[in-house]
N, C-alpha and C positions, 0 to 999 in steps of 0.2 A: 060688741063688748061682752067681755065672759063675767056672769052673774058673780062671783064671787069675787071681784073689784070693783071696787065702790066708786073712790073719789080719791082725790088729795087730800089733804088734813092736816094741817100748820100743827108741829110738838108744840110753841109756844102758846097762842091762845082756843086751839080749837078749830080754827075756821077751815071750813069745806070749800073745796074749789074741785071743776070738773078734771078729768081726767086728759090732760095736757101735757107740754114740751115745754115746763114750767119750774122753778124752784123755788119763788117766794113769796110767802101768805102776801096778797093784796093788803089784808088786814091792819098785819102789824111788822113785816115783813121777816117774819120766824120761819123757820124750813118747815118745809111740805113731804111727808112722805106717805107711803100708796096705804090706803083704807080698805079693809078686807070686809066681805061678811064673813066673819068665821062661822056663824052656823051654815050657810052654806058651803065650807069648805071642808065642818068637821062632819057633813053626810058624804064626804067624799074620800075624803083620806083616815090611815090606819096606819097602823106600823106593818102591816101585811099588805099592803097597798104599795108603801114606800119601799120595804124589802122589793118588789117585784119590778120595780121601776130600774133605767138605767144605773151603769157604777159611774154616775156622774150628778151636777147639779140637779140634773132634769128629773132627777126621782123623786124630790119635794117641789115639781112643777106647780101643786096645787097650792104652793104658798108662797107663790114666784108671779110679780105682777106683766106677765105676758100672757096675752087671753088665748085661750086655747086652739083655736084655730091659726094662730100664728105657728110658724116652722122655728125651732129654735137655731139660733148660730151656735153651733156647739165644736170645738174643736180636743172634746173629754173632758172637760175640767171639773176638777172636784173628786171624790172619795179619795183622797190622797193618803197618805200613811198615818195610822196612829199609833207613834211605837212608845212601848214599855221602855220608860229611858232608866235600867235599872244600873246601869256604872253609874252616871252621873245622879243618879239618885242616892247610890250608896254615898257618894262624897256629900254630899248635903243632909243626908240623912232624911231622906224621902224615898218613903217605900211603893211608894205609888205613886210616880212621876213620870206624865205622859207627853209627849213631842208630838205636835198634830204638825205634819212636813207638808209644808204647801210648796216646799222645792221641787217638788215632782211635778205640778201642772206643766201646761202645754210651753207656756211662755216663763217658766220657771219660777213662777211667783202668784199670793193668792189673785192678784188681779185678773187673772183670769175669768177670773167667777163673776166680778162684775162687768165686765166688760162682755162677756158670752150674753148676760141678760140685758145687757142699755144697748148692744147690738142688735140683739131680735125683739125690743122692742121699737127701736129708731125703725129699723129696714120695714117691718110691717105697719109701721104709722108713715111710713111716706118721704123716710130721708135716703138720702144715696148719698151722706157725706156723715163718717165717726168725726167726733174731733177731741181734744182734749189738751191741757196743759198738765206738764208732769216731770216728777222728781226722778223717771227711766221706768221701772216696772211699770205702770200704768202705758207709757208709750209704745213697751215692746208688746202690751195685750191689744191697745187699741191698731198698733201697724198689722198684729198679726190678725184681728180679726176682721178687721175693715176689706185686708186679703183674700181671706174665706168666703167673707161676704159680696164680693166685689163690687165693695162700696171705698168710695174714695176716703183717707184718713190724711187728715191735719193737724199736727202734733207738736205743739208748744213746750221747749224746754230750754232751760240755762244751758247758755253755751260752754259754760266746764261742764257739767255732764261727766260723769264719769264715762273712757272712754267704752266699755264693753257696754254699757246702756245704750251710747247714741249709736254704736253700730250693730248691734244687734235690733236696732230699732230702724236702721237705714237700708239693711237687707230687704225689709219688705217692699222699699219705695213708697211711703209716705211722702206729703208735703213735710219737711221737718224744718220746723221754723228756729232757730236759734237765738233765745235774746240775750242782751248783755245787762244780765242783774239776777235775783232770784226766783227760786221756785212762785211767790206770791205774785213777783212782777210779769211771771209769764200767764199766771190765773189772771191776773189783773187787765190783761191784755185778751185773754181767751174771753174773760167776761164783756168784754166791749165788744170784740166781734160776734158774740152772740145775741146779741141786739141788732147784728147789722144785717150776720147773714141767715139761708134756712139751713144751717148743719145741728146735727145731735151731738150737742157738747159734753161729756159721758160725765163731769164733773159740776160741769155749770146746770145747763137749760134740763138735760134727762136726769138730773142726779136723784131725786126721788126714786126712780126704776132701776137705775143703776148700784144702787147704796144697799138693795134690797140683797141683791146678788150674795153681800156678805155674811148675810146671815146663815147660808149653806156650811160655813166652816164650822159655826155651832153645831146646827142639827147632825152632821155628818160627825163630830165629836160626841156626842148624847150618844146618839146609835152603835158608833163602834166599843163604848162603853156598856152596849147590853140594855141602851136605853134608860141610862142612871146618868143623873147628875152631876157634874165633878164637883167639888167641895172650892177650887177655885180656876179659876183661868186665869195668868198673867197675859198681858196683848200688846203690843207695841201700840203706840199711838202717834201719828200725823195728823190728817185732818180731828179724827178722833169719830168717823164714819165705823169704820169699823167695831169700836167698842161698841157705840150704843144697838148697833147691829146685833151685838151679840146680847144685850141685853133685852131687846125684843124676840130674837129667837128663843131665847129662855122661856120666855114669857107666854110664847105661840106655844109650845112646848107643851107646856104646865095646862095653858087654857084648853087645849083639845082631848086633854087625856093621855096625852103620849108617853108620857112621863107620871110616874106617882112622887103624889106629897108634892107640896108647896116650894114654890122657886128658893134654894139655899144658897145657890152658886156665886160667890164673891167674884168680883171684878178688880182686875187691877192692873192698871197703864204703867207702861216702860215707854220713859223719852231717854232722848242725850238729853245731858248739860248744857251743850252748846246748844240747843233750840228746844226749851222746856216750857213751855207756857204753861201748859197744863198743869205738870206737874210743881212750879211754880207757886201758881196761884191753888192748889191744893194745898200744899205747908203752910202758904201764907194766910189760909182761908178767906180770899180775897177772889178778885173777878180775872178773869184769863186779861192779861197784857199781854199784846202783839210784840213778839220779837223782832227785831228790824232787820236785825247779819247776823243769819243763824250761822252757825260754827260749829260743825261735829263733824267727824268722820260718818256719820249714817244718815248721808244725805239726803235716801230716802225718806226720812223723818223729817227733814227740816223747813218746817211749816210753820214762819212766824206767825202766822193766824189762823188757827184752826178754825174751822167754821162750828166745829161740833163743841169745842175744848167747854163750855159750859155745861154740855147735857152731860159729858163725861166725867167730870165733879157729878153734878149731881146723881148718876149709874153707879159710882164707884161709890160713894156713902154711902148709900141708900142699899148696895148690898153689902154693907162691910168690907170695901174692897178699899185696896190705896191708888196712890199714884206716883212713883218713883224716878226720878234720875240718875244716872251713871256718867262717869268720864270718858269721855274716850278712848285711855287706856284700859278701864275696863270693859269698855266694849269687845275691844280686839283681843283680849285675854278670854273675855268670853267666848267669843267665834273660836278660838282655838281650845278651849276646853270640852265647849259641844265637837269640833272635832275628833280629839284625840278620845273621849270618851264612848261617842256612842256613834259615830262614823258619819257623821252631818254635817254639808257644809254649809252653814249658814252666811246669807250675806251682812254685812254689820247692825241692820233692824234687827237679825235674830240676834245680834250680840247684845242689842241694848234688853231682849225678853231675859237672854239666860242672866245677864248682870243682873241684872234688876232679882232675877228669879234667886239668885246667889245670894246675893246681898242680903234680901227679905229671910232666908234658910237659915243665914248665919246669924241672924239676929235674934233669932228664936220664934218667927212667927208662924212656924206650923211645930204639930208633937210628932209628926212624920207618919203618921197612917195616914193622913188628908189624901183624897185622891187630888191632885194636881198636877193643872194641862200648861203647857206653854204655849203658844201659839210661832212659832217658824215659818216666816211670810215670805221669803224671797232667798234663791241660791246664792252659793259665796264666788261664783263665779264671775257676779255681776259685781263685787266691789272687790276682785281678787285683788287691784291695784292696793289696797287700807292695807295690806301686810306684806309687803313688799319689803325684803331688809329685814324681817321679823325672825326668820328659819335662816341660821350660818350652814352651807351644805358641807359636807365634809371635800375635802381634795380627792381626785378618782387614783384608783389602785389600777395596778397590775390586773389583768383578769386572769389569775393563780389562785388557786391555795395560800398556798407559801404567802402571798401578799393580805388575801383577806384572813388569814390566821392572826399573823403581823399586827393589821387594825384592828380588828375586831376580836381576837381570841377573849380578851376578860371582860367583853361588854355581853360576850354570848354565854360567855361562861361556859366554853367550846374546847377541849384537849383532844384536839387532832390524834388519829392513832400513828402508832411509832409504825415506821416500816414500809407507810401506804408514798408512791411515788408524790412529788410537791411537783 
């Protein structure tokens, strides 16, 4: 066991449990995630430490609960693009508006990141079975890593499924289990088989180790910022794993020195409409209500019971952050605005960031020098079907001159020269 992992440690009341294949306080039965010594980890790491590390997860190893003698399953994931999104900033009026692209990982989505870390830590505690229930990205990481690792994956999903999810997730040869109901019902079924069998459920039984994975998407944004703070981050939110992730990395951040001055960075969740608990019970300031038939086009999203959706309230006030919903049609308007604007294709989770990101712009809640990240968790390839019917193509021409002058001369605002052969 490497010194600077301590234990579990239930967010709700405190309580310490050993380091296990485990997710719920005995206690009180609150989530459990991994207990660091940070003095032991701040004799170890620097931002001259971490510069020198791989361009992937594995360069903030020392704040990644796999113990160091373990081999990581690494298939690159992580530093992914941090781009200056200055078109679509111009339209919002945000002069410093940044897109962190986790479209570029291995498996085209941030899941990668966790699924590399609740991989090498299953394989080196003694499983030779991933397993997982999932809304597609999550599936297509645990098929592809389970692959690498050659360890066997078991992968629970809705049988609608969008279909470029289930077959880019069936390429690998996973078990793929199909049920007929939702996203919850195939959790709900992965959670009884992890009772039954010894697999590493990346969501259920390993999800403390796995959960931790996400914190990389912060640090990796912090640093490519020059190791400055951004003023806020909007996040999609599902489980609602990821936000508070990033609200712990903030926090690592600050406590080691890495970063100067005191944690600033606002938080703020983007759901659909059609599956908003969160955001929900945010306006209403009330407690998250499970949604039963979630309904949105960003299916990846659609998680009538968050397991996190309370810490996420309480992350998001507590840094001045919000929590927002959008329609569906704003979703899709989004995914083609980040399109056409800054050449990203996001799949409809990023539609629901930049909606959300939109909506909050036009309302007036930033004066536009705020440095402001988005977070872009999964390519648009995986929900190409949500716009389908959306782009009328034009009728195909002659392949002339003479024809595309025809079509196109006043949209090019193009005057052919007189005399040249058609």
């Amino acid at each position: 066991m490497s010194e600077r992992i301590l234990s579990l440690r239930c967010r709700a009341c405190g309580n310490t449990t050993p380091i296990a294949a485990t997710h719920a306080c005995d206690n009180c039965f609150g989530p459990l995630e991994v207990a660091y010594d940070y003095a032991e980890i701040g004799r170890r790491v620097s931002r001259k430490s971490i510069e020198a590390g791989p361009a992937s997860i594995w360069r903030y190893r020392d704040l990644l609960p796999v113990e160091d003698e373990l081999e990581p399953i690494t298939l690159g994931e992580g530093w992914s693009p941090l781009i200056r999104a200055r078109n679509l900033g111009d339209l919002l009026g945000l002069r410093n508006l940044y897109l962190k692209n986790d479209t570029q990982n291995p498996t085209n989505s941030f899941k990668d990141r966790v699924v590399s870390v609740a991989a090498s830590w299953a394989r080196g505690h003694g499983f030779d079975t991933l397993a997982c229930a999932s809304t597609g990205n999550l599936a297509n990481a645990v098929a592809a890593y389970a692959a690498h690792a050659a360890m066997r994956a078991v992968i629970i999903i809705p049988a609608d499924l969008e279909s470029a999810k289930s077959s880019t997730t069936a390429v690998f040869r996973p078990t793929l289990v199909r049920v007929n109901g939702t996203y919850d019902d195939a959790n709900r079924l992965g959670s009884e088989l992890a009772d039954e069998v010894p697999w590493a459920f990346c969501n259920i039984n390993v999800r403390p180790f796995y959960s931790e994975g996400s914190k990389t998407l912060t640090y990796e944004t912090v640093e490519q910022l020059g190791w400055r703070l951004p003023d806020e981050i909007v996040i999609p939110i599902a489980s609602g794993s990821q936000f508070v992730k990033a609200e712990k990395a903030i926090r690592e951040l600050v406590d080691l020195g890495l970063v100067d001055g005191p944690p600033h960075t606002r938080l703020t969740g983007a759901q659909a409409s059609g599956c908003a608990p969160v955001a929900d019970a945010f306006a209403g300031n009330r407690p998250v209500t499970p949604v039963r038939h979630p309904d949105t086009v960003a299916r990846s999203l659609a998680i009538g019971s968050p397991s996190d959706g309370e810490d996420v309230i309480r992350a998001a006030r507590k840094s001045g952050g919000v929590v927002e919903s959008v329609s569906d049609e704003e979703i899709l308007d989004a995914v083609e605005l980040l399109a056409r604007t800054e050449g990203v294709f996001a799949e409809t989770a990023g539609g629901v960031t930049v909606a959300v990101l939109r909506r909050l712009a036009e309302a007036g809640r930033w004066k536009g020098d705020e440095v402001v990240v988005a977070y872009i968790t999964g390519h648009g390839l995986k929900t190409a079907e949500a716009l389908e019917g959306r782009s009328q193509l034009d009728e195909p021409i002659a392949p002339s001159l003479r024809a595309f002058a025809e079509r196109y001369r006043a949209e090019m605002e193009w005057d052919p020269q007189p005399g040249r052969p058609r």
